[in-house]
N, C-alpha and C positions, 0 to 999 in steps of 0.2 A: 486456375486458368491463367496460360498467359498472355503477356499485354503485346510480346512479342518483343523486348528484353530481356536481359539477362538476369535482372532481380526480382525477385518477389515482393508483390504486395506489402506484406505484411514485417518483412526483413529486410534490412540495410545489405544483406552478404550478399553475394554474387549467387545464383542456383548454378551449379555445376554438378550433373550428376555420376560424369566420369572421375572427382578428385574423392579419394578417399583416404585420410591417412594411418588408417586402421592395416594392422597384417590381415588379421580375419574380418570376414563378410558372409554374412547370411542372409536369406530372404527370411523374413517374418515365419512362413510355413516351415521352410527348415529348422529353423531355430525351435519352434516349438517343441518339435520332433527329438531336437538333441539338448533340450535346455540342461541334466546333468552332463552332459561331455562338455557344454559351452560354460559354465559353472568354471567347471578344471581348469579349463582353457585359459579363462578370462584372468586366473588365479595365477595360474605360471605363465604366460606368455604375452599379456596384455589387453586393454580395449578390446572389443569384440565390434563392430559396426551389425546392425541389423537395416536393412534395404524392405523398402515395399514399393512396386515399380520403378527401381532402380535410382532409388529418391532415400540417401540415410534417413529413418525413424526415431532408432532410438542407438544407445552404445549398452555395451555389458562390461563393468568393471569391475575388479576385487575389490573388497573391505577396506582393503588396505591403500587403493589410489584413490578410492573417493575418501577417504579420510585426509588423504593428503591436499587432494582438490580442497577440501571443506578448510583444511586450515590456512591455506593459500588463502582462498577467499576471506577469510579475518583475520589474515593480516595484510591484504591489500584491502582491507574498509577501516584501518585503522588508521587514522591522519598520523599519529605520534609515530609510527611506525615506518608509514610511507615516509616521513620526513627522516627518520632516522638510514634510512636506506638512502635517499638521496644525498645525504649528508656523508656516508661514506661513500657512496660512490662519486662525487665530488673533491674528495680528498680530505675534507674538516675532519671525518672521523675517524680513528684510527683504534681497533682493535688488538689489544693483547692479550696473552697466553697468561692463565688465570696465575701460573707461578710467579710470574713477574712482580704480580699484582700483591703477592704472599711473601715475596723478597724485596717490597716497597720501590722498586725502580721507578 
């Protein structure tokens, strides 16, 4: 129910039910109907968005992004690591090509 703003109760985000950044969208019942084509879809072409009154529910993604999601996720909960990113992006740290490393430069 709304309070008659833009956010929801329960969520910090904005409700926006026209922003999607998915290529594909389906409604829940469709989806159902086509889950092997959305399978494929989701495999070669990306995210799938699934809508129930015109409100995203859930996404459909391949193996292989939620694998990427999942490692993303540990290593942004790993403090040695977050620091190791700020530190080059800052300039302290400086990355080289593993031969350098093997010709002692």
């Amino acid at each position: 129910m709304s309070n008659g703003n833009d956010f929801d109760a329960l969520s910090p985000r904005p409700r926006c039910a026209t922003y999607n950044p998915m290529k594909s969208t389906y409604t829940v019942t469709h989806a159902q109907s086509l889950l092997p084509r959305l399978l494929r879809e989701a495999s070669d072409s990306g995210p799938i968005a699934i809508t129930r009154h015109d409100e995203t529910v859930a996404y459909l993604v391949s193996r292989e992004r939620m694998e990427a999601i999942a490692e993303t996720l540990e290593i942004l909960a790993n403090p040695e690591a977050i620091r190791a990113i700020r530190e080059y992006e800052s300039g302290k740290t400086r990355f080289r090509v593993l031969r350098e490393l093997a010709n002692g430069r």
